[in-house]
N, CA, C and O atoms as CSV, one atom per row, in Angstrom:
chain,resi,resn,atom,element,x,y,z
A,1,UNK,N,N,9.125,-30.342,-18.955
A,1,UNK,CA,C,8.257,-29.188,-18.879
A,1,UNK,C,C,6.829,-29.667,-18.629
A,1,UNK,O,O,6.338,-30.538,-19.347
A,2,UNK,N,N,6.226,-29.166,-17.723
A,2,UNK,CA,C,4.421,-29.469,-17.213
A,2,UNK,C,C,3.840,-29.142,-18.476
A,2,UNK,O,O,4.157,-28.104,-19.056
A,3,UNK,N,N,3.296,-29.675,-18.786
A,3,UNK,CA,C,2.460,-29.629,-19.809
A,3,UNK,C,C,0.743,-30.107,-19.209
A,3,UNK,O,O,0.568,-31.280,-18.881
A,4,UNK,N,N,-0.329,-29.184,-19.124
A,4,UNK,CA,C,-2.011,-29.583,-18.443
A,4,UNK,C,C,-2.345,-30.933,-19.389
A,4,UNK,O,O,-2.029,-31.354,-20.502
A,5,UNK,N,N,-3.158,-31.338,-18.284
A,5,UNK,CA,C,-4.112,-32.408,-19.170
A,5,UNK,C,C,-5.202,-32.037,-20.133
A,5,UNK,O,O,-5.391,-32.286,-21.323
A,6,UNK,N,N,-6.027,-31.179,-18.977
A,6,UNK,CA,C,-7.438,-30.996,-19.462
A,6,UNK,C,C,-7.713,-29.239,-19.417
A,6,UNK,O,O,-7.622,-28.668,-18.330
A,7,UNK,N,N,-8.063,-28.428,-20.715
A,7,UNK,CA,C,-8.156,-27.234,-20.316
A,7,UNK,C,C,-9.334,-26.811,-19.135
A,7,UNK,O,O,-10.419,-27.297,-18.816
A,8,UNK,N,N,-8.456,-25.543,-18.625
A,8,UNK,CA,C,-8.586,-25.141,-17.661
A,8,UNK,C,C,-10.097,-23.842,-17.769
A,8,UNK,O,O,-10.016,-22.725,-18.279
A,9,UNK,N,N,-11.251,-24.411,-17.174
A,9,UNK,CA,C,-12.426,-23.256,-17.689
A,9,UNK,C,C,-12.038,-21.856,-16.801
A,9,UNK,O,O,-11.371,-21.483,-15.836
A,10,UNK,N,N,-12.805,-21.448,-17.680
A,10,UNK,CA,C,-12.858,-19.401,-17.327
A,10,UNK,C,C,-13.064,-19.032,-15.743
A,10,UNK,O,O,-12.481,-18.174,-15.081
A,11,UNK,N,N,-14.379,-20.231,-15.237
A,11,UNK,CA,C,-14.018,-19.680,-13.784
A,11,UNK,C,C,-13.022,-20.205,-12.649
A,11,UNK,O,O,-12.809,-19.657,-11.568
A,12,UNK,N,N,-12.388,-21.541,-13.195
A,12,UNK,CA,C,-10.930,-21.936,-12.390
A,12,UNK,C,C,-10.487,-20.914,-12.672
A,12,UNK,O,O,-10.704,-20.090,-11.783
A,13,UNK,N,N,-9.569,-20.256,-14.079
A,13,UNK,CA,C,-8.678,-19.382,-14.772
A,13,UNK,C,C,-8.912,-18.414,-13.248
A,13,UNK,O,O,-7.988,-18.245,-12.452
A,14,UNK,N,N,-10.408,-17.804,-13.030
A,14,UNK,CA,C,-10.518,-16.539,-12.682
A,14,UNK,C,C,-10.431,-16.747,-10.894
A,14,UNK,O,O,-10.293,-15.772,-10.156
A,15,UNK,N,N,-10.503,-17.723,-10.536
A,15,UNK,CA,C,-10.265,-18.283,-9.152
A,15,UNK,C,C,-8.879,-18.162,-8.698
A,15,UNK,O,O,-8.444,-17.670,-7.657
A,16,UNK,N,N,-8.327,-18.659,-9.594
A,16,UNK,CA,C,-7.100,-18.676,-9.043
A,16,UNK,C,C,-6.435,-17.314,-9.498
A,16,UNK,O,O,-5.447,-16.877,-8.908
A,17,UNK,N,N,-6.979,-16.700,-10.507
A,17,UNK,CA,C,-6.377,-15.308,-10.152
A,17,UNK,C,C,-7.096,-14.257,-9.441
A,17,UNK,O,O,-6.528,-13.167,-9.386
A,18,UNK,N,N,-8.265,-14.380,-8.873
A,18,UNK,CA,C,-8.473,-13.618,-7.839
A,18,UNK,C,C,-7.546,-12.788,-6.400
A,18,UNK,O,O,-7.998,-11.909,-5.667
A,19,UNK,N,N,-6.351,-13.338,-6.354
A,19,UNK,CA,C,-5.749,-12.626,-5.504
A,19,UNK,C,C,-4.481,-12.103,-6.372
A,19,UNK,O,O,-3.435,-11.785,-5.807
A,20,UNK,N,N,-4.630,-12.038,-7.692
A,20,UNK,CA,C,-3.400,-11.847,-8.344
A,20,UNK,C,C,-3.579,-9.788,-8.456
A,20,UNK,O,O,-2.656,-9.048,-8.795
A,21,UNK,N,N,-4.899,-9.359,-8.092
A,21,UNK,CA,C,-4.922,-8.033,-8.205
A,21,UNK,C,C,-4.258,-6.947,-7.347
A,21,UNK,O,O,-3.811,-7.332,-6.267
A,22,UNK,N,N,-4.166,-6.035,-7.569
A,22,UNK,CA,C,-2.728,-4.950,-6.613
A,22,UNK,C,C,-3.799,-4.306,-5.502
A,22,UNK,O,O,-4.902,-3.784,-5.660
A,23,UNK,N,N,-2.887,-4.605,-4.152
A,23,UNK,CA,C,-3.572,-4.073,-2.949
A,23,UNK,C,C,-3.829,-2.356,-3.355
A,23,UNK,O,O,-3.159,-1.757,-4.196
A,24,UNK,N,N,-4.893,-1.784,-2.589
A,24,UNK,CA,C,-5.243,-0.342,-3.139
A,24,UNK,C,C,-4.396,0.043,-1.192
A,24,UNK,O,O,-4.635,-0.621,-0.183
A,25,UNK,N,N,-3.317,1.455,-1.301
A,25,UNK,CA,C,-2.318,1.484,-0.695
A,25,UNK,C,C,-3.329,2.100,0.688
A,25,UNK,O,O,-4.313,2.825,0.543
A,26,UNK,N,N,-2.794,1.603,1.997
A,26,UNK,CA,C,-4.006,2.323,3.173
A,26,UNK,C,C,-3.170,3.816,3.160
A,26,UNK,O,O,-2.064,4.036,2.665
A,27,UNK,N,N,-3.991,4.676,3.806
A,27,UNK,CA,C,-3.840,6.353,4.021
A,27,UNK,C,C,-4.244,6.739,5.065
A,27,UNK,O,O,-5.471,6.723,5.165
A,28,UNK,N,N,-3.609,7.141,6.035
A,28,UNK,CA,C,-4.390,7.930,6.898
A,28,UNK,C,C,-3.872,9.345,7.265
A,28,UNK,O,O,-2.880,9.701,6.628
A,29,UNK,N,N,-4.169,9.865,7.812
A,29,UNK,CA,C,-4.252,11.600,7.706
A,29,UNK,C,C,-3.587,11.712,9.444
A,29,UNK,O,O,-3.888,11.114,10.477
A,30,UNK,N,N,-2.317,13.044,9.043
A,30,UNK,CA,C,-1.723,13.195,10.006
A,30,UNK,C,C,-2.503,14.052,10.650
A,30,UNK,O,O,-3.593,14.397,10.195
A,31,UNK,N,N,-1.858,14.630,12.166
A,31,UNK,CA,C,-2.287,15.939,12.910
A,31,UNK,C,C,-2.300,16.837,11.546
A,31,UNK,O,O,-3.384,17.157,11.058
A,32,UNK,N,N,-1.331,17.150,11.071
A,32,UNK,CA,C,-1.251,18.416,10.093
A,32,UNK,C,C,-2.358,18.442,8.915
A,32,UNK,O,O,-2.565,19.371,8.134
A,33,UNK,N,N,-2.951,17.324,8.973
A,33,UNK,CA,C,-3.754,17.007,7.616
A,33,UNK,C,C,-3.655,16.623,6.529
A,33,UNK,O,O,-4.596,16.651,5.736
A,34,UNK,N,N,-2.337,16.118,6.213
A,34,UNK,CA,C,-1.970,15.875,5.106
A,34,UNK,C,C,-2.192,14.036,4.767
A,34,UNK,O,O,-2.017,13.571,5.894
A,35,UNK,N,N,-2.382,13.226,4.134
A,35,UNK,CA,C,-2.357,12.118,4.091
A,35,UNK,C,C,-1.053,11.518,3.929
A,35,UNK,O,O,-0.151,12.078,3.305
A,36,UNK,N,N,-0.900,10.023,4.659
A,36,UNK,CA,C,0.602,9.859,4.832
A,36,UNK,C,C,0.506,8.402,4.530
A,36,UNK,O,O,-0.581,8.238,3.975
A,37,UNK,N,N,1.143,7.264,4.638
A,37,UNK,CA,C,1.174,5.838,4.705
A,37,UNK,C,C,1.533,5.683,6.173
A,37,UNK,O,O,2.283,6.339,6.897
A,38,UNK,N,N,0.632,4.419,6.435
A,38,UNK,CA,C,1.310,4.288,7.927
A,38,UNK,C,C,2.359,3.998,8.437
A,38,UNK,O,O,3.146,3.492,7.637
A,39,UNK,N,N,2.874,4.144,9.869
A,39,UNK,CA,C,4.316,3.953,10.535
A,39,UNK,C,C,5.525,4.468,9.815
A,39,UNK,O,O,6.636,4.044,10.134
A,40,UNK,N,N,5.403,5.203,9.028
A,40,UNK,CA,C,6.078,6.776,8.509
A,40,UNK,C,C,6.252,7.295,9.051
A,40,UNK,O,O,5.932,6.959,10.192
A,41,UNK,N,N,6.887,8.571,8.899
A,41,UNK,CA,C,6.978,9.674,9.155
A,41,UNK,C,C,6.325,10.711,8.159
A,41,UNK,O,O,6.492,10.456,6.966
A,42,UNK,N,N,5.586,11.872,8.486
A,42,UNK,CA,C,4.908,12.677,7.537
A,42,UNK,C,C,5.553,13.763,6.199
A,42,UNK,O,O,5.592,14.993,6.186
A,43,UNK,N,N,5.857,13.112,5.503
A,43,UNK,CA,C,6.857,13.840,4.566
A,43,UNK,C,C,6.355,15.775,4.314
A,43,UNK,O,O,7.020,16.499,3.573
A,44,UNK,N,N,5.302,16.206,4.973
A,44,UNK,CA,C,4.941,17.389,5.067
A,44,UNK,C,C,5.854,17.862,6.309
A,44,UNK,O,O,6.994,18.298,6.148
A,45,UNK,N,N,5.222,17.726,7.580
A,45,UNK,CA,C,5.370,18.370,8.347
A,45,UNK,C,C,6.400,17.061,9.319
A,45,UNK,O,O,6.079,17.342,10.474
A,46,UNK,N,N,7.096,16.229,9.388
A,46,UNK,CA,C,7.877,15.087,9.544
A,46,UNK,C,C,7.977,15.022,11.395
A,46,UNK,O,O,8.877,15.027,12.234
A,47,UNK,N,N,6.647,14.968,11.384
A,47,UNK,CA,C,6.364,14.244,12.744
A,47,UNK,C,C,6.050,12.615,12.766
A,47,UNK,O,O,5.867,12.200,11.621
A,48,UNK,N,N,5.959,11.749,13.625
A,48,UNK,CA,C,5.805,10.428,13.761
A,48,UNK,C,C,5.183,10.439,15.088
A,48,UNK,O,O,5.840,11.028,15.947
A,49,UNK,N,N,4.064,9.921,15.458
A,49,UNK,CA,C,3.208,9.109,16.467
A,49,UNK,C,C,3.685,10.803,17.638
A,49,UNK,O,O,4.148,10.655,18.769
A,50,UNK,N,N,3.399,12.390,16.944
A,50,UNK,CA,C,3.445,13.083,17.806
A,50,UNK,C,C,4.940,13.661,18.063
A,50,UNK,O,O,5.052,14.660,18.773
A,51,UNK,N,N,5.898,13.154,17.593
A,51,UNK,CA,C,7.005,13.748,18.179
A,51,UNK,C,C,7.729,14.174,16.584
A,51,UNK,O,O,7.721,13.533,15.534
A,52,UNK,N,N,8.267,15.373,16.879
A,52,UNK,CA,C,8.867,15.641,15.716
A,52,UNK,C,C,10.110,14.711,15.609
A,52,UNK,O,O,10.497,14.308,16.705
A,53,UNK,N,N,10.949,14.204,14.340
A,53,UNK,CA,C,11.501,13.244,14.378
A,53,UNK,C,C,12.488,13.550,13.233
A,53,UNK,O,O,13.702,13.355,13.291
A,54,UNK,N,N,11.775,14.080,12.135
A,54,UNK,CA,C,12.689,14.442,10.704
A,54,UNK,C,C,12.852,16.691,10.874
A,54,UNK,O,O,11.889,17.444,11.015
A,55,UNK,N,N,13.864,16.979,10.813
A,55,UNK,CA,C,13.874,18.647,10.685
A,55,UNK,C,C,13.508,18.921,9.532
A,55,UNK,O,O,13.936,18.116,8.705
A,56,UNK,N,N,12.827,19.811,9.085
A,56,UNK,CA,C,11.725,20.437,8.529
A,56,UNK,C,C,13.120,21.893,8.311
A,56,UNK,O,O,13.317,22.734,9.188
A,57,UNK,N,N,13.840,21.851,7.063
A,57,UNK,CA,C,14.158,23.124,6.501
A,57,UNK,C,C,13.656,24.488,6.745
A,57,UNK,O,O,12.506,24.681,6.350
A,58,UNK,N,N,14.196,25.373,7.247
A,58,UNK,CA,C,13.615,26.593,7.672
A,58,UNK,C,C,13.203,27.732,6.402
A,58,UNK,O,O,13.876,28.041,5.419
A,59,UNK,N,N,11.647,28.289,6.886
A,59,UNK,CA,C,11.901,28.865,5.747
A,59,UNK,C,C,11.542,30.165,5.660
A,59,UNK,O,O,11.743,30.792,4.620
């Protein structure tokens, strides 16, 4: 088992966890307006890059 030599100071500690934090998710906003994740399909109105793609329940 690794066991350190020499403790490790607060700003190594914080260096190396600098990329350990959670990406904040991208959004962008369909024709319809609704915000979506990209290369989706729009779980509102279920168009993709313009073409309808998912049927939309009649109502």
């Amino acid at each position: 088992m690794a066991v350190q030599q020499n403790k490790k100071s607060k700003s190594k500690k914080g260096m190396r966890r600098s990329h350990d934090r959670v990406a904040i998710p991208t959004i962008v906003y369909c024709a319809c307006g609704e915000p979506t994740v990209p290369h989706r399909a729009c779980p509102s109105c279920g168009t993709y890059k313009g073409r309808q793609v998912v049927a939309q329940p009649n109502e």
